[in-house]
py3Dmol code that shows the C-alpha trace and the ligand (Angstrom):
import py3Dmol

protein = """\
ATOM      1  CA  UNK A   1       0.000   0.000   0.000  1.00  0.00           C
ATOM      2  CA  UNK A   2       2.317   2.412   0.743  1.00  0.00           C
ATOM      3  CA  UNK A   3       4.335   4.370  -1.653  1.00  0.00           C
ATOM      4  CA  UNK A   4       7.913   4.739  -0.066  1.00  0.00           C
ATOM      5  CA  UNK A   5       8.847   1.743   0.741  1.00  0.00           C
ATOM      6  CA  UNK A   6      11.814   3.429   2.284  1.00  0.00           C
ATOM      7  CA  UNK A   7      10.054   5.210   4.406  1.00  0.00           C
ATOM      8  CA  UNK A   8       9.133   4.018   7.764  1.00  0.00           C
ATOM      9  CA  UNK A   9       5.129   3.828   8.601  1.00  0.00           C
ATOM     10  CA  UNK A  10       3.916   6.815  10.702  1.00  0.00           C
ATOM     11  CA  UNK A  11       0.636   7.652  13.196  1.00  0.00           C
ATOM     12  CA  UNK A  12      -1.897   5.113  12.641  1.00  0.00           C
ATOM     13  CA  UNK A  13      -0.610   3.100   9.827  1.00  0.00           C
ATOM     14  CA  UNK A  14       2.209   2.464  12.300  1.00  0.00           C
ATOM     15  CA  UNK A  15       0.177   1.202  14.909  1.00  0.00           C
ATOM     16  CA  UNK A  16      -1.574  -1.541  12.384  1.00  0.00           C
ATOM     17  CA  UNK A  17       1.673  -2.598  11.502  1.00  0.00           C
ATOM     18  CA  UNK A  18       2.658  -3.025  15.399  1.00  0.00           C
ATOM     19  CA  UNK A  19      -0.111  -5.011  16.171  1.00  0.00           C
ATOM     20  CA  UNK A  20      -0.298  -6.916  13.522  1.00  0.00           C
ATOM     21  CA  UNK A  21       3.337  -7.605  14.611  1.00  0.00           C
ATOM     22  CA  UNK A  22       2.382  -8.269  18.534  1.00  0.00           C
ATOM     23  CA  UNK A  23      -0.414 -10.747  17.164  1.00  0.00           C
ATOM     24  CA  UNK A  24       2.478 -12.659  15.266  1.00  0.00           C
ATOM     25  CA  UNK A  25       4.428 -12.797  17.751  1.00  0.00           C
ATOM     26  CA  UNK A  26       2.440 -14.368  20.393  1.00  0.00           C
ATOM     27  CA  UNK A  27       0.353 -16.637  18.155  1.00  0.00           C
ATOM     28  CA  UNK A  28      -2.766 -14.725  18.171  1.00  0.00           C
ATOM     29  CA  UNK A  29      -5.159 -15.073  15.482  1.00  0.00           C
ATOM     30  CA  UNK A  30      -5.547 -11.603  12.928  1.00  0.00           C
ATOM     31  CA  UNK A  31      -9.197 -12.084  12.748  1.00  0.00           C
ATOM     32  CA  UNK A  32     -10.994  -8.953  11.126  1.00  0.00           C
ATOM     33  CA  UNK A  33     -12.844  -8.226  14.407  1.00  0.00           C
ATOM     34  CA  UNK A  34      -9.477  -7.010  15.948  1.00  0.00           C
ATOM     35  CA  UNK A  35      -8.701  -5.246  13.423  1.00  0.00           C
ATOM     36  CA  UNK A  36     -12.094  -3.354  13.267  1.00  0.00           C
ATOM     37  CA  UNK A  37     -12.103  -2.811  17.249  1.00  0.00           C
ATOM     38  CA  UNK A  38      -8.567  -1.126  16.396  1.00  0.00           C
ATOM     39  CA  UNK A  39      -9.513   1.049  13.465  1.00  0.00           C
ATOM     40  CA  UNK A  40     -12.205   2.078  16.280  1.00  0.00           C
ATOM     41  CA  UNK A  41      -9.832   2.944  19.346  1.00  0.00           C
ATOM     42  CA  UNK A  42      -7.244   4.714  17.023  1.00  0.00           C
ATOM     43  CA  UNK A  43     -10.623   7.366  16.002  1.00  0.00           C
ATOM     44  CA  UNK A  44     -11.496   7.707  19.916  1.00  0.00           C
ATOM     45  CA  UNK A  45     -10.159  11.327  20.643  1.00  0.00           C
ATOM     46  CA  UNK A  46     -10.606  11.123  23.910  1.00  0.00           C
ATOM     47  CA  UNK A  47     -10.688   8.571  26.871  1.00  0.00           C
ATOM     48  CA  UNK A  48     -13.248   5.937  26.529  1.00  0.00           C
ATOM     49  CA  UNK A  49     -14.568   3.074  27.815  1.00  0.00           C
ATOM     50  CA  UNK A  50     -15.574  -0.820  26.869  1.00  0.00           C
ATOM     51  CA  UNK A  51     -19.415   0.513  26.293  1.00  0.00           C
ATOM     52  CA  UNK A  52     -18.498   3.498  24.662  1.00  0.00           C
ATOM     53  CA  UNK A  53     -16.626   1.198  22.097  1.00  0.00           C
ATOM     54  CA  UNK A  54     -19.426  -1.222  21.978  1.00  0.00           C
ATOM     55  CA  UNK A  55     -21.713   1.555  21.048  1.00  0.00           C
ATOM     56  CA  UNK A  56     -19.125   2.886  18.305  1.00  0.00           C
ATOM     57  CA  UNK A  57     -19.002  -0.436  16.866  1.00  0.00           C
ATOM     58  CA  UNK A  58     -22.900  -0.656  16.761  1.00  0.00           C
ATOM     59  CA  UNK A  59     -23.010   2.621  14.917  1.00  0.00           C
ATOM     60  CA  UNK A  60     -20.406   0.990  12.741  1.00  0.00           C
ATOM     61  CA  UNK A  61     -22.912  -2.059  12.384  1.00  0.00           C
ATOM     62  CA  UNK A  62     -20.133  -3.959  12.918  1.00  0.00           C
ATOM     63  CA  UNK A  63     -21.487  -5.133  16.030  1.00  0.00           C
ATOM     64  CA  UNK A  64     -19.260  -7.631  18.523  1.00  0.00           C
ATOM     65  CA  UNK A  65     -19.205  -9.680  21.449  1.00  0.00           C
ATOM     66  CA  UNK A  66     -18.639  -7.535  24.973  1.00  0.00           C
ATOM     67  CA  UNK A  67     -16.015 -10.962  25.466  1.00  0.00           C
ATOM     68  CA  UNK A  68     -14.741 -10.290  22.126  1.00  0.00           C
ATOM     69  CA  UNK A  69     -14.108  -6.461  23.114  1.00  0.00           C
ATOM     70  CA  UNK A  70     -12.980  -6.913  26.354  1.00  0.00           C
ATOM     71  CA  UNK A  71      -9.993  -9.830  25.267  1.00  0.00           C
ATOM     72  CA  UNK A  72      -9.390  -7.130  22.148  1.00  0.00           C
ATOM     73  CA  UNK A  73      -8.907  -4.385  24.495  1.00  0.00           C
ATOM     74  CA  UNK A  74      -6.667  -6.512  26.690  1.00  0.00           C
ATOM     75  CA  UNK A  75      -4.448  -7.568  23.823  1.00  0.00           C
ATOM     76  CA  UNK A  76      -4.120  -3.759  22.726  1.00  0.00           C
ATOM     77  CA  UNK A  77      -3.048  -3.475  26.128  1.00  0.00           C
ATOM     78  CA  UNK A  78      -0.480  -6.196  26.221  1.00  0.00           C
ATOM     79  CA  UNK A  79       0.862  -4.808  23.312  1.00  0.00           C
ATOM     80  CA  UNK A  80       0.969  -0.941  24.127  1.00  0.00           C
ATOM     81  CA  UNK A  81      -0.786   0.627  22.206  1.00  0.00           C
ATOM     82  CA  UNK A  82      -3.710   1.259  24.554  1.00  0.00           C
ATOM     83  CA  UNK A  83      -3.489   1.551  28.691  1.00  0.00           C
ATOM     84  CA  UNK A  84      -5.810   1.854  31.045  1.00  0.00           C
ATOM     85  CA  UNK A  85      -7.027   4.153  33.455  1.00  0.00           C
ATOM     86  CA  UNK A  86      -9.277   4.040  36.801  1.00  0.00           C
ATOM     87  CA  UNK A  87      -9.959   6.925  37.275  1.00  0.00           C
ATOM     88  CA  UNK A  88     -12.733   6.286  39.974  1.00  0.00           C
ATOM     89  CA  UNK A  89     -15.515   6.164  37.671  1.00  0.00           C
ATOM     90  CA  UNK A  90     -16.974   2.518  37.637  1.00  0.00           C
ATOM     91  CA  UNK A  91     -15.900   1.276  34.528  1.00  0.00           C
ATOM     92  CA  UNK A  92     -11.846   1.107  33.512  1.00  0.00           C
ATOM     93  CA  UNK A  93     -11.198   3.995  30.961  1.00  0.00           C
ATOM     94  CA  UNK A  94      -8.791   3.149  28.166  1.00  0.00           C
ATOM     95  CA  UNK A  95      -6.503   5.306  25.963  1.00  0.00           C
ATOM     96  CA  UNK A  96      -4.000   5.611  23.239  1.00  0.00           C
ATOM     97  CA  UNK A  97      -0.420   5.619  24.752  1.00  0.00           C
ATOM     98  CA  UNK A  98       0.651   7.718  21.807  1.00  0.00           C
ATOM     99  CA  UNK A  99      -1.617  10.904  21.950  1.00  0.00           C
ATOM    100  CA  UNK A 100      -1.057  12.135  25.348  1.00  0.00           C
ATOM    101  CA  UNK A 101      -3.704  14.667  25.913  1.00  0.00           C
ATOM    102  CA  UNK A 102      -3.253  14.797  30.064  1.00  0.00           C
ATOM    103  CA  UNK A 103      -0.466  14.547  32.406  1.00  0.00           C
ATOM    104  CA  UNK A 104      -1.704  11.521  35.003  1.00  0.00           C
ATOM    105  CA  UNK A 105      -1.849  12.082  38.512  1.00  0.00           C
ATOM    106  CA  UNK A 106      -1.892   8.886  40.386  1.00  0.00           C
ATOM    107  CA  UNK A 107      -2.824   8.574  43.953  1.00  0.00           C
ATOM    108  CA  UNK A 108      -0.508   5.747  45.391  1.00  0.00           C
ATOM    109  CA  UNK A 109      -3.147   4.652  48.419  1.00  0.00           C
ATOM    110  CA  UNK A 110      -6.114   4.159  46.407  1.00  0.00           C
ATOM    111  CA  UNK A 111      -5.011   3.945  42.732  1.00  0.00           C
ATOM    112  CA  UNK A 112      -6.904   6.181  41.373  1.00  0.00           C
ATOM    113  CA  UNK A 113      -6.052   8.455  38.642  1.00  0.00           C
ATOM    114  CA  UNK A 114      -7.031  12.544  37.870  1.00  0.00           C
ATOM    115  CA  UNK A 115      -6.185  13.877  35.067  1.00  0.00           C
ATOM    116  CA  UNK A 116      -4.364  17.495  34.502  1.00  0.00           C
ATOM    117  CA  UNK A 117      -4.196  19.997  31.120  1.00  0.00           C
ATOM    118  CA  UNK A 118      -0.922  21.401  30.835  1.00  0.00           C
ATOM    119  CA  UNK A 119      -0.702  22.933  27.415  1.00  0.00           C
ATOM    120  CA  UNK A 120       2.782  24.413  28.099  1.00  0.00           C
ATOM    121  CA  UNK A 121       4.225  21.244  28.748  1.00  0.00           C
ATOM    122  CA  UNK A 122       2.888  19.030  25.998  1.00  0.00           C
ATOM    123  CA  UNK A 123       3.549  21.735  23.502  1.00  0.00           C
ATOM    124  CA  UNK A 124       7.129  21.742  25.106  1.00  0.00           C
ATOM    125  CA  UNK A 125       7.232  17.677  24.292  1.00  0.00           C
ATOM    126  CA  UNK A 126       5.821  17.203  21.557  1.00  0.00           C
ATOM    127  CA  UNK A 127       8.722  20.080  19.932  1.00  0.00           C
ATOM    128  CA  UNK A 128      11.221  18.301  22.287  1.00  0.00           C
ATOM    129  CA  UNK A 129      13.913  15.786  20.029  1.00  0.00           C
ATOM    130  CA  UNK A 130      16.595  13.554  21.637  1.00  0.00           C
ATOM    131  CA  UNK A 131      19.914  13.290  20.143  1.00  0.00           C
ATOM    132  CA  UNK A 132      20.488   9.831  18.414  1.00  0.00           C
ATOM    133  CA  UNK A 133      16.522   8.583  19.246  1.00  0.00           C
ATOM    134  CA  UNK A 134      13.434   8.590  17.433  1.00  0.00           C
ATOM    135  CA  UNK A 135      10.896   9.170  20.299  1.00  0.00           C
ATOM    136  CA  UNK A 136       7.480   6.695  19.525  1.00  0.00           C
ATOM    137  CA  UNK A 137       5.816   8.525  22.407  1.00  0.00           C
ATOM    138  CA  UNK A 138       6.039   9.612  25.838  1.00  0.00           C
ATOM    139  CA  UNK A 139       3.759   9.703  28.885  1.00  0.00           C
ATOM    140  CA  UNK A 140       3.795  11.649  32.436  1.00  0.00           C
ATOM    141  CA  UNK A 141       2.839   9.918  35.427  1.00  0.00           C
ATOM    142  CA  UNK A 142       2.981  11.955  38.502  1.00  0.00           C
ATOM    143  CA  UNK A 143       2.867   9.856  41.897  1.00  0.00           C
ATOM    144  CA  UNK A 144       1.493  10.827  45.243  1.00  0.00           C
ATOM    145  CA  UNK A 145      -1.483  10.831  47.221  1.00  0.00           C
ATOM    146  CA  UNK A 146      -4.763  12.932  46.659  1.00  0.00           C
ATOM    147  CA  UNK A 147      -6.437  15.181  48.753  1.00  0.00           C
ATOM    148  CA  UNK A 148      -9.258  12.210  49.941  1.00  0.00           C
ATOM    149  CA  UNK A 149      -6.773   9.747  50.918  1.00  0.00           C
ATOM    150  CA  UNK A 150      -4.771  12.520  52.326  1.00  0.00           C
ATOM    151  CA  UNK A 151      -7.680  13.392  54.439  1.00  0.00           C
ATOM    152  CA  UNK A 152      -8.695   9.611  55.413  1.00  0.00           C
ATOM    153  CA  UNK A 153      -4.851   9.343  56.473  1.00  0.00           C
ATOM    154  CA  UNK A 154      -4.777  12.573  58.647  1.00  0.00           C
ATOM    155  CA  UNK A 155      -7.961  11.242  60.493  1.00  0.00           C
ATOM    156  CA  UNK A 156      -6.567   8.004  61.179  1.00  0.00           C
ATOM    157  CA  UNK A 157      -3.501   9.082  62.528  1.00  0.00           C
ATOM    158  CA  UNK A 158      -5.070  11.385  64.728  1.00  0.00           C
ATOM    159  CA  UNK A 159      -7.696   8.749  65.983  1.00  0.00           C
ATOM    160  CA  UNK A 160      -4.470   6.393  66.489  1.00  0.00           C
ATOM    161  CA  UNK A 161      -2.928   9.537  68.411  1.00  0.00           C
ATOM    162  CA  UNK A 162      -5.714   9.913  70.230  1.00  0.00           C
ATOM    163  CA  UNK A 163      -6.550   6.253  71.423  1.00  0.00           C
ATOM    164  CA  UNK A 164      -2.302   5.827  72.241  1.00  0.00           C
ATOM    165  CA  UNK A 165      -2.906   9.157  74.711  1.00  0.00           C
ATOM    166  CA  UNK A 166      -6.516   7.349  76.052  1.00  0.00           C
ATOM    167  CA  UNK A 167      -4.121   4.234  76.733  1.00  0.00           C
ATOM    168  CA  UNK A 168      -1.395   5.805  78.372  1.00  0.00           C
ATOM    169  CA  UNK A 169      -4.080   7.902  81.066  1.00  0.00           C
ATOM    170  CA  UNK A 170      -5.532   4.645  81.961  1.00  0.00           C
ATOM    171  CA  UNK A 171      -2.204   2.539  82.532  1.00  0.00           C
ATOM    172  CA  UNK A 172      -1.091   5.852  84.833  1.00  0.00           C
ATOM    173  CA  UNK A 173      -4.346   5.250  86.969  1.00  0.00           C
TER     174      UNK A 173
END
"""
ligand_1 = """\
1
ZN
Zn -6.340 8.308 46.797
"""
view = py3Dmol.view(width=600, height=400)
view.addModel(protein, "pdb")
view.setStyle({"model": 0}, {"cartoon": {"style": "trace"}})
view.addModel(ligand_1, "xyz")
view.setStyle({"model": 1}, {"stick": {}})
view.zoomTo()
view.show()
């Protein structure tokens, strides 16, 4: 299909060619269902979820199995191309690893995930090239503990505090 055959596949196109590579590799089966679900997930722009993909699919009328999605999703997972967020919302949200659109914030206690706009900053590394590397793409994960946890902790240290002063009065009786 493509023209240059010196040139190396870009964006999307690059992506096929990845999976179709992962598949290979670990003796998956390219059945055209996986390749539809990833034609699907590479037009998401934004963060979305195993329904919201069933419901693009059934727009497509190219309608699949929830199984069929889920193991899909997994796979694009496996492979990274696609990871996945919780971002305390019931259902796991998924997105591209390539087209970072947030910087994460992680909470480290409860595992949840917010996340930030900082245009400055993906402006800055998206014009940002590494001597003697061709970057694929990058992500920011920032670790640490939100303001609910944070909270939760405080109380329960001072409830500790409180119950190690309430032991020491009544030993001193
Ligand atoms: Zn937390």
């Amino acid at each position: 299909m493509r023209s240059k055959k010196a040139k190396e596949p870009q964006g999307d196109e690059a992506i096929v060619e990845a999976f179709n590579e992962y598949l290979s590799a670990n003796n998956k089966r390219k059945t055209p269902e996986r390749y539809r679900i990833l034609d699907k997930v590479l037009a998401f722009p934004k963060l979305f979820t195993i329904e919201d993909l069933k419901l693009a699919m059934n727009d497509d009328k190219f309608p699949v199995s929830t199984s069929t999605l889920y193991y899909t999703v997994d796979l694009l997972v496996d492979a990274n191309i696609l990871r996945s967020i919780n971002t305390g919302n019931q259902a796991l949200a998924f997105e591209r690893v390539d087209q970072v659109k947030s910087i994460h914030l992680k909470c480290e206690v409860c595992g949840k995930t917010k996340l930030v706009k900082d245009p400055n900053f993906m402006a800055y590394m998206n014009a940002r090239r590494f001597a003697a590397f061709t970057t694929r793409y990058y992500n920011l994960t920032v670790y640490g503990t939100c303001n609910d946890c944070a909270r939760r902790l405080k109380r329960e240290q001072r409830e500790k505090n409180i119950n190690a002063i309430k032991q020491i009065k009544e030993s001193t009786k």
